[in-house]
N, C-alpha and C positions, 0 to 999 in steps of 0.2 A: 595627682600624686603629691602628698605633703612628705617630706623627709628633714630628719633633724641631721643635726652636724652630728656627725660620728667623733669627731677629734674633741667636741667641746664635751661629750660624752662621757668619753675617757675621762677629759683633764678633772668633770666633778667627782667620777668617782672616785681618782688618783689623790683628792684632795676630801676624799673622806675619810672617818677614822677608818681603823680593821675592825669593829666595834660594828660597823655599818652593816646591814646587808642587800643584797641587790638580788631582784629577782624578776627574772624574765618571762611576760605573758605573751602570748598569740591568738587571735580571734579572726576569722573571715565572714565575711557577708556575702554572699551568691545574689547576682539579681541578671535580667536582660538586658542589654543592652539595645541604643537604638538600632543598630543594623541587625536585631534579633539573634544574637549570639549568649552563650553567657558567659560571664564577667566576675569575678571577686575582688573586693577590695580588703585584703589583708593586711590587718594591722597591727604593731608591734610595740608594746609596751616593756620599759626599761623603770623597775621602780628603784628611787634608792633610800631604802628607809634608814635616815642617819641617826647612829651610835642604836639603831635597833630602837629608842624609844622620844626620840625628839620630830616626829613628820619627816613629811618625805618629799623628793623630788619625782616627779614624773617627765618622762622625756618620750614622746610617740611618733609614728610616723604609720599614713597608709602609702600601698603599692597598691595601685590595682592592674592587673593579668586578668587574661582568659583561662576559664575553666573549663575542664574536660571532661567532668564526671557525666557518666550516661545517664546512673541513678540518682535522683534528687534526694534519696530517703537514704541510701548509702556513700554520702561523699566522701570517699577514699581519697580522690584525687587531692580535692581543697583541704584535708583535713592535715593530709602528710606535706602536703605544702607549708601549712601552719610550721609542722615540727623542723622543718627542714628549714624555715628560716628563724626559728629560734635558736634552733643549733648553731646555727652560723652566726646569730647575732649573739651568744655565749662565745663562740670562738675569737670575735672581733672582739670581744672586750675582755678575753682571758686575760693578757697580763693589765689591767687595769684593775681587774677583780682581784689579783693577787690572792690572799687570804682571807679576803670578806666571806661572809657565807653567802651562798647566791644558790636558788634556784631558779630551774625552770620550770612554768605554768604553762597547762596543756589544755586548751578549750576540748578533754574528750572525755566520755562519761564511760566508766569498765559496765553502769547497768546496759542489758543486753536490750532494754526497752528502746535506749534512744540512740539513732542511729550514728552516733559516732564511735559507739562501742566498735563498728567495724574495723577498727585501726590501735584498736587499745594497744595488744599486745605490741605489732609493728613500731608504732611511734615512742611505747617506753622504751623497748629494746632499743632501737634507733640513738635515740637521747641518750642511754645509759651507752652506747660503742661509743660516741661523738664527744659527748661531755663528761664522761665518766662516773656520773652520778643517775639517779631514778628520776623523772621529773614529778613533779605535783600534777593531779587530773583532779576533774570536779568531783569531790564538790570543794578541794581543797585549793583548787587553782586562782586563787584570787586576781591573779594577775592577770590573768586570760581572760576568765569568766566575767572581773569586773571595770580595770583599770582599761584595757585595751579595748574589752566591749565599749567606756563610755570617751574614749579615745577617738572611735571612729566617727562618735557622733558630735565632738564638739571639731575634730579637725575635717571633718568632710562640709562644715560652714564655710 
């Protein structure tokens, strides 16, 4: 489990302009574990692209938890997982966001082909009671789909 400071989180985007925006992705990996169980290592990307056009900071972290899903081809479980700690980790930096524009990125696809569509509808509804806003899903979710997908692989070194 790699985890970043939450507080030092805050203080760079407290010390961003409003100009900035900030946007939160979520991604998991499923695999076995040695005792033959399964396992996800869920990872949470915080981007902050300052004044909107000068780069950005990236700030990540994985958790890894046991996974419950029966079906491998419909991961419900790990998927709402994702949204449920995005949500929470928009709630943990609400008043830091202030008036930045900030969304949230959804590793889920609405095409009915691949199976995370199974939670489309649930996880925006979800994000949009919690956060008050709709979040981004692929193919728009950059934050998910890319920054926290390559998150996992330089912080699980």
């Amino acid at each position: 489990m790699k985890k970043f400071d939450l507080e030092e989180v805050k203080q760079f985007i407290c010390g961003a302009s409003d100009s900035s925006n900030i946007y939160i992705g979520a991604d998991s990996e499923r695999y076995r574990g040695r005792d033959n169980l399964w396992y996800a290592d869920y990872t949470i990307a915080i981007v902050v692209h300052l004044d909107g056009s000068r780069g950005c900071k990236v700030f990540g972290q994985v958790v890894t938890e046991r996974d419950f899903d029966k079906r491998h081809d419909r991961p419900a479980y790990r998927l709402m997982q994702e949204v449920y700690k995005a949500s929470q980790m928009y709630l943990d930096l609400y008043e830091a966001i202030g008036d930045k524009h900030c969304e949230v990125h959804l590793d889920i696809s609405s095409d009915e082909v691949n199976g995370s569509s199974c939670v489309i509808q649930q996880a925006t509804g979800y994000i949009r009671g919690m956060c008050g806003f709709a979040p981004k899903v692929k193919p728009e979710a950059f934050a998910a789909s890319y920054a926290a997908d390559r998150l996992k692989q330089i912080l699980a070194v």
